[in-house]
DSSP file (Angstrom, degrees, kcal/mol; ACC not computed):
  #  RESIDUE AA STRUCTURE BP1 BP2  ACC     N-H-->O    O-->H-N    N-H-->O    O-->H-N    TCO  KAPPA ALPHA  PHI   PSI    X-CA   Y-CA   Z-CA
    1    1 A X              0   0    0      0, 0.0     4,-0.4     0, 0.0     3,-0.3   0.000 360.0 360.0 360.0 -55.2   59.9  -13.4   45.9
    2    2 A X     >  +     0   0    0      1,-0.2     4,-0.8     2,-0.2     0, 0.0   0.500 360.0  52.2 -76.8  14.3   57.2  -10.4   45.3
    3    3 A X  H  > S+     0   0    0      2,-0.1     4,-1.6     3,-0.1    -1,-0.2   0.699 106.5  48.7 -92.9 -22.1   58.5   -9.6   42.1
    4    4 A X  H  > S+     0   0    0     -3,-0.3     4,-0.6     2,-0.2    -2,-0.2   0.422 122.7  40.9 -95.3   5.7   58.3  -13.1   40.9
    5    5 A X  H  > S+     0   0    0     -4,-0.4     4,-2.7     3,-0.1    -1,-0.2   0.834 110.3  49.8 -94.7 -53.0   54.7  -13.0   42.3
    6    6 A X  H  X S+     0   0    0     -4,-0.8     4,-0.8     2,-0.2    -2,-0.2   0.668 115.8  49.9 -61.5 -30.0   53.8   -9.8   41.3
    7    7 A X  H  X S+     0   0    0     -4,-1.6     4,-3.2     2,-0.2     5,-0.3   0.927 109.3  51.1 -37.1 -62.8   55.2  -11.2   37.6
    8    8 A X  H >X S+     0   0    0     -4,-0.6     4,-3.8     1,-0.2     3,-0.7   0.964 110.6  44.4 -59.1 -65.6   53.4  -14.1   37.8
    9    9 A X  H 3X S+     0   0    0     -4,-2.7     4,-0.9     1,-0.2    -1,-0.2   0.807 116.8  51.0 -42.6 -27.5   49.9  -12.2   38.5
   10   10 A X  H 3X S+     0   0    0     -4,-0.8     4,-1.5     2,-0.2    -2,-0.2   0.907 110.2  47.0 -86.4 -37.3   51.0   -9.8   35.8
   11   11 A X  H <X S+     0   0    0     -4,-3.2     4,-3.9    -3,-0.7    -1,-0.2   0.888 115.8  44.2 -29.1 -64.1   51.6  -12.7   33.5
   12   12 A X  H  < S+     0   0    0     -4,-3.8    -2,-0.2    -5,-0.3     4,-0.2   0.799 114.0  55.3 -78.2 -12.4   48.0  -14.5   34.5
   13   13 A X  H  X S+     0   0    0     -4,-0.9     4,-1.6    -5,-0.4    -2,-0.2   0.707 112.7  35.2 -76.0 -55.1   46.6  -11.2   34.1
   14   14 A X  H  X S+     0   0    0     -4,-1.5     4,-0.9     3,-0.2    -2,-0.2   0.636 114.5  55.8 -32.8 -58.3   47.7  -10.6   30.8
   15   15 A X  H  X S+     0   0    0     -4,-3.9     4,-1.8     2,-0.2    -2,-0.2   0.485 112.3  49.9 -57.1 -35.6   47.3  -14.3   29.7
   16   16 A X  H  > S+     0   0    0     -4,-0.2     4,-1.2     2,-0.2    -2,-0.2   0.976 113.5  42.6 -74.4 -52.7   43.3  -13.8   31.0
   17   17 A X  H  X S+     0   0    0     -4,-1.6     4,-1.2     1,-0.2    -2,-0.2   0.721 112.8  49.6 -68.5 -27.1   42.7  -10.8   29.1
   18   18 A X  H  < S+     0   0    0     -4,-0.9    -1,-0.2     2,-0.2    -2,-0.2   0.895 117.3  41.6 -53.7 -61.7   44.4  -11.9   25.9
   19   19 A X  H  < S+     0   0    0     -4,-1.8     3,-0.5     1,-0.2     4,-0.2   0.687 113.4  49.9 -80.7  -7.7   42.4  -15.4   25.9
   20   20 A X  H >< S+     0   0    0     -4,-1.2     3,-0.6     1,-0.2    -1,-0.2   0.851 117.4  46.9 -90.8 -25.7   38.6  -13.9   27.1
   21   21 A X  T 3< S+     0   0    0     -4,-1.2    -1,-0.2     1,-0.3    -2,-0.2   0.091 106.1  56.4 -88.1  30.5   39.3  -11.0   24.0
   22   22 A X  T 3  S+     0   0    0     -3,-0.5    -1,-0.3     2,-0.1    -2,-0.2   0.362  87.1 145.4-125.5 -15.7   40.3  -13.7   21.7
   23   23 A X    <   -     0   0    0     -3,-0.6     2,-0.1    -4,-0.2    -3,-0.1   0.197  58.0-114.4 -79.2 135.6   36.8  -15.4   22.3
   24   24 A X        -     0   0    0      1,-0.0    -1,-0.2     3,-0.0     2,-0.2  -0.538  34.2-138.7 -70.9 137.9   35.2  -17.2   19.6
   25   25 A X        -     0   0    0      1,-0.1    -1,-0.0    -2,-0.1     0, 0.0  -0.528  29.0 -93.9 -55.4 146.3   31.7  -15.2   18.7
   26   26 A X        -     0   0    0     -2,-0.2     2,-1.4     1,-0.1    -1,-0.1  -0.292  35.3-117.5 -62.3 161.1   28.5  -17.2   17.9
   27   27 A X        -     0   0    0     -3,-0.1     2,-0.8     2,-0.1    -1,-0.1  -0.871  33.4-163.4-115.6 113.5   27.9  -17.8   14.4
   28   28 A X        -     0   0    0     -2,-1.4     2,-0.6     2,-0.0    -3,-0.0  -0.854   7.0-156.0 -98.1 113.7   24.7  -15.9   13.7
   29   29 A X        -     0   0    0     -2,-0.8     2,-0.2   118,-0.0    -2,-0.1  -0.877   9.1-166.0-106.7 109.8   22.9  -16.9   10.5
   30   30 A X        -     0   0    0     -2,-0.6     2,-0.3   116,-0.0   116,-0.1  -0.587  22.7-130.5 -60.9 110.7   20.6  -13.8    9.4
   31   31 A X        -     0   0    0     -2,-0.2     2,-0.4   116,-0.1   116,-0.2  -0.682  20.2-145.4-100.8-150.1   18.3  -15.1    6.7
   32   32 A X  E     -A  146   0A   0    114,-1.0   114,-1.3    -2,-0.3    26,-0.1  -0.939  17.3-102.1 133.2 120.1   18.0  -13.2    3.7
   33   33 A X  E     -A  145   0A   0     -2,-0.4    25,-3.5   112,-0.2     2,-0.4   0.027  39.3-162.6 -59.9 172.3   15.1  -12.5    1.4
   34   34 A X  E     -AB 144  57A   0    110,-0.7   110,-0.9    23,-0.3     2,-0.4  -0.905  18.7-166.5-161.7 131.0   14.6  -14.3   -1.8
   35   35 A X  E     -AB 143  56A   0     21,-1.3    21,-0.8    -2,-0.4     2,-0.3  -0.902   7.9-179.4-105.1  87.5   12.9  -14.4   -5.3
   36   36 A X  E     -AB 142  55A   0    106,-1.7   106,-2.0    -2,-0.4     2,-0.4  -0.749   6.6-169.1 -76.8 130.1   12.6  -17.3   -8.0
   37   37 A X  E     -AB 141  54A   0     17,-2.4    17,-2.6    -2,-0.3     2,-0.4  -0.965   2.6-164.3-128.5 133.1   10.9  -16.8  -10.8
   38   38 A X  E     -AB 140  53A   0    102,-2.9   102,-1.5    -2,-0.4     2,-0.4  -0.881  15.5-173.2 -95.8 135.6   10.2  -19.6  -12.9
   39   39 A X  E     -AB 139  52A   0     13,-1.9     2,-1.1    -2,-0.4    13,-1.1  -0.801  19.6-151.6-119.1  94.5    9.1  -19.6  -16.6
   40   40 A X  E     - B   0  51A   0     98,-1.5    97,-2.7    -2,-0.4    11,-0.3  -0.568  18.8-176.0 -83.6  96.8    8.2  -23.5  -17.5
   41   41 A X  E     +     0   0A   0     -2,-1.1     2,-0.3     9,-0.6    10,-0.2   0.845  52.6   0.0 -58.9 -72.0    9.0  -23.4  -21.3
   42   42 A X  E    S- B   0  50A   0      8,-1.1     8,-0.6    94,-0.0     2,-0.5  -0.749  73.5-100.8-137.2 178.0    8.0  -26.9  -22.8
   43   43 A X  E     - B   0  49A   0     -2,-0.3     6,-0.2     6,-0.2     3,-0.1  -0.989  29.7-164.8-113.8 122.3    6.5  -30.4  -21.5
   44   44 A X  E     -     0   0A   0      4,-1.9     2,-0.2    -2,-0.5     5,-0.1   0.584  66.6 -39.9 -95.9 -42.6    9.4  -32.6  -21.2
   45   45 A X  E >  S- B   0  48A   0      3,-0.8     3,-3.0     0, 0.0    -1,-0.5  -0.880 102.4 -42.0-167.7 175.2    7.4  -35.8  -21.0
   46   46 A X  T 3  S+     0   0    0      1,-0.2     3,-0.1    -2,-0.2    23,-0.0  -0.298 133.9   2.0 -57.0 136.8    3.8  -36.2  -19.0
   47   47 A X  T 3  S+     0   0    0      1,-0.1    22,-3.0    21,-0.1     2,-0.4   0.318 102.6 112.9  32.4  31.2    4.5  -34.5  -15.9
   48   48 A X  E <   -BC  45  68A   0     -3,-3.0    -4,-1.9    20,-0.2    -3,-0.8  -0.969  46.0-170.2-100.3 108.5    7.6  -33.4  -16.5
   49   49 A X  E     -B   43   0A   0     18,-2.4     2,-0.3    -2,-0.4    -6,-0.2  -0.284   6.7-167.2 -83.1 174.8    7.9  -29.2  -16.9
   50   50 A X  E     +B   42   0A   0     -8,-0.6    -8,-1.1    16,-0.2    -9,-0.6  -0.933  24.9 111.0-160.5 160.8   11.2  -27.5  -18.2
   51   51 A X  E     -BD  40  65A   0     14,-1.4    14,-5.3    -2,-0.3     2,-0.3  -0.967  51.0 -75.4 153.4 177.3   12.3  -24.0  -18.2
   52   52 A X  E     -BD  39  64A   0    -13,-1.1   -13,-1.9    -2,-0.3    12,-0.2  -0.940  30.6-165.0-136.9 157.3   14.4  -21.4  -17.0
   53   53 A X  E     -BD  38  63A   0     10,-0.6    10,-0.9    -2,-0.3     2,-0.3  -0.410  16.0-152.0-104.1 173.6   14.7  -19.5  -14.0
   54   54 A X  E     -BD  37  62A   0    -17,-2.6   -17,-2.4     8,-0.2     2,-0.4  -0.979  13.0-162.4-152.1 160.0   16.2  -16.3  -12.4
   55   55 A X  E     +B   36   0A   0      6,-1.5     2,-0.3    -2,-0.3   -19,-0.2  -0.907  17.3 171.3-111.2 132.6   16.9  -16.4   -8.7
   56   56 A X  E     +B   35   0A   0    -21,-0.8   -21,-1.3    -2,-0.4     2,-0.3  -0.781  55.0  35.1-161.1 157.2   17.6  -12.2   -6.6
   57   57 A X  E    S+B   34   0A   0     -2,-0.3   -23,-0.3   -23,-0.2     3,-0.2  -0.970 132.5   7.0 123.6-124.8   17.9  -11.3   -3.3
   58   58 A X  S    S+     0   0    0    -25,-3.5     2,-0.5    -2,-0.3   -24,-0.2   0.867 140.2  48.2 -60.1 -56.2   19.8  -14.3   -1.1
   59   59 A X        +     0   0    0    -26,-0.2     2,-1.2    -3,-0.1    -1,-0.3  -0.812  65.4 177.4-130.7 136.3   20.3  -15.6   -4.4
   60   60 A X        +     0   0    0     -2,-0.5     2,-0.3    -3,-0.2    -4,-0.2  -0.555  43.2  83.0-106.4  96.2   21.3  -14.1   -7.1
   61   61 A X        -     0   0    0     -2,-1.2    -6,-1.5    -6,-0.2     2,-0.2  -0.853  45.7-150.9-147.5 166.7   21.7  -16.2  -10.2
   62   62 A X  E     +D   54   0A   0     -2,-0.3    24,-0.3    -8,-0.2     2,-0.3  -0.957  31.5 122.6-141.3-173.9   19.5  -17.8  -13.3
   63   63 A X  E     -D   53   0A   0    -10,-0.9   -10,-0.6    -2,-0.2     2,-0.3  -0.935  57.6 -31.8 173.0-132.8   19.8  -20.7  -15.3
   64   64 A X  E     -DE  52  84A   0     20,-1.6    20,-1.6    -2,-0.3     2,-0.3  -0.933  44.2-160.3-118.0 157.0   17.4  -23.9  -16.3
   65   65 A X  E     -DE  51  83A   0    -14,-5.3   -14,-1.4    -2,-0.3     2,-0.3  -0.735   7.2-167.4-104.9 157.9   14.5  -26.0  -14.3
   66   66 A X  E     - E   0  82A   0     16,-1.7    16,-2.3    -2,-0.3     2,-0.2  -0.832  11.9-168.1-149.4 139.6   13.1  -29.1  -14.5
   67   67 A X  E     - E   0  81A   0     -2,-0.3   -18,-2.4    14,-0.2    14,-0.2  -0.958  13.5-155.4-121.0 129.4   10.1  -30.1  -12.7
   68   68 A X  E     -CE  48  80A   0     12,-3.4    12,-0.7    -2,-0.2     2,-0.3  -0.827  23.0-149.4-106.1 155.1    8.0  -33.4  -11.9
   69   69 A X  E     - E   0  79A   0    -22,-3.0     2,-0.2    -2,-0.2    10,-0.2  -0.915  14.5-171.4-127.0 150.0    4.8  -32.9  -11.2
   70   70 A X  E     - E   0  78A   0      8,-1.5     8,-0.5    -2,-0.3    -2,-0.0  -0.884  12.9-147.5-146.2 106.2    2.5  -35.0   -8.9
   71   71 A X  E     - E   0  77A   0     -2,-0.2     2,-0.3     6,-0.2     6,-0.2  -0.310  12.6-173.1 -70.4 153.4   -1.0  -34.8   -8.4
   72   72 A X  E >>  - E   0  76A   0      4,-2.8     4,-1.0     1,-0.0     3,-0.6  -0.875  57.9 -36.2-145.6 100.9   -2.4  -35.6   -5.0
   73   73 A X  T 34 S-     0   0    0     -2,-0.3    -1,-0.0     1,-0.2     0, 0.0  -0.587  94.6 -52.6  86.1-156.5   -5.9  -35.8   -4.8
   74   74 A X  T 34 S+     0   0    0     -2,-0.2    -1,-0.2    -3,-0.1    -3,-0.0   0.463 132.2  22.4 -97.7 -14.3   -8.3  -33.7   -6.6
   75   75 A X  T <4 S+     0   0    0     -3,-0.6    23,-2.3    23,-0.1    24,-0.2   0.609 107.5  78.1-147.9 -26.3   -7.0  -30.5   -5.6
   76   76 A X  E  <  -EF  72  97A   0     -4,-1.0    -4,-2.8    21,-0.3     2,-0.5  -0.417  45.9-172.8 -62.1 147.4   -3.7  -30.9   -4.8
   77   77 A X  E     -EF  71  96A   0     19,-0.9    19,-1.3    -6,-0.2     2,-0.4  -0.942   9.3-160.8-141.7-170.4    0.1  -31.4   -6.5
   78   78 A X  E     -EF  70  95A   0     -8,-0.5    -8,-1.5    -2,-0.5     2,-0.4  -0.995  19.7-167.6-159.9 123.0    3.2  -32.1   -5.0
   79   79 A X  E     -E   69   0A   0     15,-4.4     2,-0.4    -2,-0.4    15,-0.4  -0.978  21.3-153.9-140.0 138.9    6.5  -31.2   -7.3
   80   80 A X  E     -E   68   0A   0    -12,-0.7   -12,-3.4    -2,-0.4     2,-0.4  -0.911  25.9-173.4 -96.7 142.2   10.1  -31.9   -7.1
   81   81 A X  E     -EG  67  92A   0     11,-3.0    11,-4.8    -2,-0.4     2,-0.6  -0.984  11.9-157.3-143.7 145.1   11.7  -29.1   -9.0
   82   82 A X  E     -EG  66  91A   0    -16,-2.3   -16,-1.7    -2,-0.4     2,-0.5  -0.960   6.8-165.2-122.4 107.6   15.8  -28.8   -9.9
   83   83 A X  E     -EG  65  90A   0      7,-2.3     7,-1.1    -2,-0.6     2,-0.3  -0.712   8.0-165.9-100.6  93.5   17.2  -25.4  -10.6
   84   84 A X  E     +EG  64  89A   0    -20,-1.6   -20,-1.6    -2,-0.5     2,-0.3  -0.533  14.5 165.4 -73.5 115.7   20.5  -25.5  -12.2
   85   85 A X  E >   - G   0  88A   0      3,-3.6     3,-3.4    -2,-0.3   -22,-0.1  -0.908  56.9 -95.5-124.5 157.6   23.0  -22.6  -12.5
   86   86 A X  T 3  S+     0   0    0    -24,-0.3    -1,-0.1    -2,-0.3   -23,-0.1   0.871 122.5  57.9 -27.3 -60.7   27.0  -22.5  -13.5
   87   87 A X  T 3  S-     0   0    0      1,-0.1    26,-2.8    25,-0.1    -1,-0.2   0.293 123.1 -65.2 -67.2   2.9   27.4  -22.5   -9.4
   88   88 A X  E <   -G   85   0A   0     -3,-3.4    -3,-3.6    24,-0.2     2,-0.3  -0.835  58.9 -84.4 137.6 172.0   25.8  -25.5   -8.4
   89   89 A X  E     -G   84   0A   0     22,-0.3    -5,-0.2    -2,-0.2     2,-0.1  -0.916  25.1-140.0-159.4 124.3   22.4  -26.7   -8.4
   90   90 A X  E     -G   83   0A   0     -7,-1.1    -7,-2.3    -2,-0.3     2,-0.6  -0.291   7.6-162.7 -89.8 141.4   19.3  -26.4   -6.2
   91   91 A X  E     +G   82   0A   0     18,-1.6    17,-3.4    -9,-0.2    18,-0.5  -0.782  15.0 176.4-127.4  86.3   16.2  -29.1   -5.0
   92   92 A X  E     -G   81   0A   0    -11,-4.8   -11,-3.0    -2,-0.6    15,-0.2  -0.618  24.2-144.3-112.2-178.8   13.5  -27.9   -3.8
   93   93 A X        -     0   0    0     13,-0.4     2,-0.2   -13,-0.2   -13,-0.1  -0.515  29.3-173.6-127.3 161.7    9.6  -29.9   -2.5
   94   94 A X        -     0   0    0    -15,-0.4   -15,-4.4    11,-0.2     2,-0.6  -0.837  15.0-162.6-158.8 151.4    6.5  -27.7   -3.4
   95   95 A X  E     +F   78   0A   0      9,-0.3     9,-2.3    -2,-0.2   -17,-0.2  -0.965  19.3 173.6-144.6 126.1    2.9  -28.2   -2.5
   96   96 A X  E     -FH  77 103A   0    -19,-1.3   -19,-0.9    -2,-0.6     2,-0.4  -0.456  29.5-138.7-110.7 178.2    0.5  -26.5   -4.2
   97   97 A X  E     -F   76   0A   0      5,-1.4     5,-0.4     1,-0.3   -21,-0.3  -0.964   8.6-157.9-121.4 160.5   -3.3  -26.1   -4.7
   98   98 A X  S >  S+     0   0    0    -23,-2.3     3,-2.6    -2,-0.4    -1,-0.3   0.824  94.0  44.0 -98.1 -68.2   -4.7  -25.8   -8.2
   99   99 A X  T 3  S+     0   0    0      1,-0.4   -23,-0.1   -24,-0.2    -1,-0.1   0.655 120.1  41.3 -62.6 -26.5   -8.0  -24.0   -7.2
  100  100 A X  T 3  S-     0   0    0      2,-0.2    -1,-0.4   -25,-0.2    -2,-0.1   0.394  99.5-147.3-104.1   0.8   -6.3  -21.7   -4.7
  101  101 A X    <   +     0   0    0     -3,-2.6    24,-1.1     1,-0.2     2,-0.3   0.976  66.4 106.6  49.4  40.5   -3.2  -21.2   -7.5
  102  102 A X  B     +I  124   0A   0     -5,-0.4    -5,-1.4    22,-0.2     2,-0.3  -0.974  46.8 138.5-157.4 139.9   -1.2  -20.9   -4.6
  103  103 A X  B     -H   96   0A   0     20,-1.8    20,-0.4    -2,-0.3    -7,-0.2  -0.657  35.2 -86.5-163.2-127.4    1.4  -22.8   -2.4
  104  104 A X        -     0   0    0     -9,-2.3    -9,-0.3    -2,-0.3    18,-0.2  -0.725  32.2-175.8-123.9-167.8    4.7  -23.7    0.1
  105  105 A X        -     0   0    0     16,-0.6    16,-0.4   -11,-0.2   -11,-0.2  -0.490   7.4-172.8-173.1 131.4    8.2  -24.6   -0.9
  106  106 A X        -     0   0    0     14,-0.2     2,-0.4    -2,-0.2   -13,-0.4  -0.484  30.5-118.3-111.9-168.2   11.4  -25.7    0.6
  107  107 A X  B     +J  119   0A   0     12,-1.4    12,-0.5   -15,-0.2   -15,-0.2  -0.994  32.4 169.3-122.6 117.7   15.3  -26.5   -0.4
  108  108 A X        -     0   0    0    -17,-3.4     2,-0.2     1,-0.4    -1,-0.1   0.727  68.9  -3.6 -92.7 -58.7   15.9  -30.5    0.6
  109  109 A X        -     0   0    0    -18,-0.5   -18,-1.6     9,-0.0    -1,-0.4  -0.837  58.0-177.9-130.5 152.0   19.4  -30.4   -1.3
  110  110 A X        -     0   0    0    -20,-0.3     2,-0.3     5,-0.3   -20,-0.2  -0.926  16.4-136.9-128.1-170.7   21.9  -28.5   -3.3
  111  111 A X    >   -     0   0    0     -2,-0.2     3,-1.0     3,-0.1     2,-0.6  -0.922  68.1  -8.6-139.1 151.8   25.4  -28.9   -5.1
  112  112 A X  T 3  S+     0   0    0     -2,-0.3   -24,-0.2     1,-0.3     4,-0.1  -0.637 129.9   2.0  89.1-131.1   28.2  -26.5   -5.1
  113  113 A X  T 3  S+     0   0    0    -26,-2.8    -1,-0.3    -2,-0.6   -25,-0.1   0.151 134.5  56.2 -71.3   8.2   27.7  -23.1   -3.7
  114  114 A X  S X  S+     0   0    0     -3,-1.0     3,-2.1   -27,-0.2    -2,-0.2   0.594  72.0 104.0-107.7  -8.9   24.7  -24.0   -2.9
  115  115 A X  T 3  S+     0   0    0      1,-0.3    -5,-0.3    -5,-0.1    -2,-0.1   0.782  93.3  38.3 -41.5 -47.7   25.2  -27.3   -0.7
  116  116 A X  T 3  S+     0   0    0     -4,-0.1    -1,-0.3    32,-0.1    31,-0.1   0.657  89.6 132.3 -88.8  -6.9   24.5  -25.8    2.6
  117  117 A X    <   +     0   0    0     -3,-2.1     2,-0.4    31,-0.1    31,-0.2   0.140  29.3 171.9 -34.3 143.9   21.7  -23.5    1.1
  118  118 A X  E     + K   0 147A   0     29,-1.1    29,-3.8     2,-0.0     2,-0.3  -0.901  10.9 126.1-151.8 134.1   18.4  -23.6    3.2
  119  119 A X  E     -JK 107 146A   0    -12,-0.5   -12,-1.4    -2,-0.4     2,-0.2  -0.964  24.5-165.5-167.7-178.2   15.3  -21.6    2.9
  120  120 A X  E     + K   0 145A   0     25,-1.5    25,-2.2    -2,-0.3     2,-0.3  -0.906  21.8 106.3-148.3 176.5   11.4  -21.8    2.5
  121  121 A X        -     0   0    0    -16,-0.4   -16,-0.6    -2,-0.2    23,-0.2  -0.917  51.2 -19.5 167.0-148.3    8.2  -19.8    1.7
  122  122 A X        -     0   0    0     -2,-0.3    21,-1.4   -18,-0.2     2,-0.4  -0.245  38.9-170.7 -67.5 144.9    5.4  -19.1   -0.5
  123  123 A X  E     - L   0 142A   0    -20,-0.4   -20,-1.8    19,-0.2    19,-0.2  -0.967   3.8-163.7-150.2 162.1    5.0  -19.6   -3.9
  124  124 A X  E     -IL 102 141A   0     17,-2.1    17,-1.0    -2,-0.4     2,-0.4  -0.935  10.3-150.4-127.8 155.9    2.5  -18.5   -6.3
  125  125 A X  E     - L   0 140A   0    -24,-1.1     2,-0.3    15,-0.2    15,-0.2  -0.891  16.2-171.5-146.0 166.7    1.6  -19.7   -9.8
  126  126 A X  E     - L   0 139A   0     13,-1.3    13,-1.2    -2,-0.4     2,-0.4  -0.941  10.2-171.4-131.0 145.0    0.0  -18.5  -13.6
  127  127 A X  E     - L   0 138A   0     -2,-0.3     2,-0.4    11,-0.2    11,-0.3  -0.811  13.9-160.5-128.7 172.2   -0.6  -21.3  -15.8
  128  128 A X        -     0   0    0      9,-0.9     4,-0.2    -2,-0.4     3,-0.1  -0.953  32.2 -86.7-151.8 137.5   -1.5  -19.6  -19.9
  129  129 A X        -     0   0    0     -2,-0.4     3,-0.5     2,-0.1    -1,-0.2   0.420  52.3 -85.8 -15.5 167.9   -3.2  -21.3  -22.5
  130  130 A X  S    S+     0   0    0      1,-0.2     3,-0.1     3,-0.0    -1,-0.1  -0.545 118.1  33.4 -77.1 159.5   -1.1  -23.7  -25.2
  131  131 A X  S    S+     0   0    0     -2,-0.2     2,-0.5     1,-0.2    -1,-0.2   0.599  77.3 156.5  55.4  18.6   -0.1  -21.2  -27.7
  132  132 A X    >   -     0   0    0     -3,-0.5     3,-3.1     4,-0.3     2,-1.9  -0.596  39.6-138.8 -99.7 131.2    0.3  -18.7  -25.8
  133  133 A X  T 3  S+     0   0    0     -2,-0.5    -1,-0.1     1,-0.4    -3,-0.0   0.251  90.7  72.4 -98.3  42.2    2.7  -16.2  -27.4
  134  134 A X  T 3  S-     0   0    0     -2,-1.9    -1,-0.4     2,-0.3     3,-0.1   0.672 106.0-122.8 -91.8 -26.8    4.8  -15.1  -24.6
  135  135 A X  S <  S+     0   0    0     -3,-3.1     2,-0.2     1,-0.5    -2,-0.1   0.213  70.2 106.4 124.9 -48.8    6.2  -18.4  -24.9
  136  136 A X        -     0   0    0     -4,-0.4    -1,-0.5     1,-0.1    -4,-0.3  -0.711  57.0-146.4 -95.5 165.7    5.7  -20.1  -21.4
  137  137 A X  S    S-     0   0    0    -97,-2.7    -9,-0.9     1,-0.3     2,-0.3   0.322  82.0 -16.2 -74.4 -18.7    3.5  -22.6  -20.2
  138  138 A X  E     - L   0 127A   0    -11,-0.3   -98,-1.5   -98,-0.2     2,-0.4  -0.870  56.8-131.2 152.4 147.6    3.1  -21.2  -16.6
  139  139 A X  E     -AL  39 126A   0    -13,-1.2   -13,-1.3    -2,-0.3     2,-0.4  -0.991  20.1-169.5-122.0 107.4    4.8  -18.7  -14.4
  140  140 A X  E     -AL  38 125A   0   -102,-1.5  -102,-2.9    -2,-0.4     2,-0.4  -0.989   2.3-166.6-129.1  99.8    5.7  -19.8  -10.5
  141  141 A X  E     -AL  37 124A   0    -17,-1.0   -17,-2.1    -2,-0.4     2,-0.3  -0.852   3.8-173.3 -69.8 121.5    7.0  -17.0   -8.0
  142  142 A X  E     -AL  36 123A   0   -106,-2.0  -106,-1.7    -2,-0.4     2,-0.4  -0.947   6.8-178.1-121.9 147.3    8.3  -18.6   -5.1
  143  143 A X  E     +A   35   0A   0    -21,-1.4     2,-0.3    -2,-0.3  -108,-0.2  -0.746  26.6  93.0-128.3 163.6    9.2  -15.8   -2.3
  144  144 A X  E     -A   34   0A   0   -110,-0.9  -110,-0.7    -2,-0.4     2,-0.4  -0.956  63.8 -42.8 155.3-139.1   10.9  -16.4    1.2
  145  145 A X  E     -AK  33 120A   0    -25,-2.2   -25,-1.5    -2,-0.3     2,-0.3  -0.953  39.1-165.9-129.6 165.8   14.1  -16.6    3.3
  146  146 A X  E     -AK  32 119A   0   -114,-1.3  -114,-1.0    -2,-0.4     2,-0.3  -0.999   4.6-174.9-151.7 130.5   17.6  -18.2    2.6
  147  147 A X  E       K   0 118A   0    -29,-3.8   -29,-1.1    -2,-0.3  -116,-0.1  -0.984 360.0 360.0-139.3 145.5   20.4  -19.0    4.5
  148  148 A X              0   0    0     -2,-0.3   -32,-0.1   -31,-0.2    -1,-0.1   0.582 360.0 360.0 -85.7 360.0   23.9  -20.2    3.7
């Protein structure tokens, strides 16, 4: 009878330590910096941009954009902007100011590797002349964090 007790404790004992070191961890999401830069290439139709990007940091990628633009107000825009790469393709909101050149942006959706993407920040913008012989219409850094 105490060895089949002393089993049993050694059993539950065994059985305890086994399942509390087996113990699921929390899933910590770190985010991770990030850089877009956009170069808006041609006018697609009125208030439509097009261009191509390149994405490093969180993500590291390039490809092409297209952007609607939407004025709000005298001083304000409001843009939905699509970045598309082989891996999937990105949605982001932005609100900007023209006088301040300056604004926010978030990820509402993506597709692929990017579907669970999330991030925000900052963004900043260059607009250049028509003719201008780099090529672009405007230059938009967007900076922030990103999490998968």
């Amino acid at each position: 009878m105490k060895m089949q007790l002393k089993l049993m404790l050694l059993l539950f004992g065994v059985s305890f330590t086994t399942l509390m070191g087996c113990k699921k961890k929390d899933n910590v999401i770190t985010p991770v910096a990030a850089t877009i830069t956009i170069s808006h290439k041609a006018v697609v139709m009125p208030g439509t941009l097009s261009g191509i990007f390149t994405a490093t940091g969180g993500i590291s990628t390039s490809g092409t954009e297209l952007m609607i633009v939407q004025p709000n107000g005298t001083d304000s825009i409001h843009c939905t902007q699509t970045i598309t790469a082989s891996e999937g393709s990105i949605t982001m909101l932005q609100d900007c100011s023209k006088s301040k050149m300056s604004g926010s942006w978030h990820i509402t959706s993506g597709t692929g590797k990017y579907a669970a993407l999330q991030g925000n920040g900052t963004l900043t913008m260059m607009m250049f002349p028509p003719g201008d012989p780099s090529g672009n219409l405007g230059i938009d850094t967007l900076t922030g964090m990103v999490t998968f």
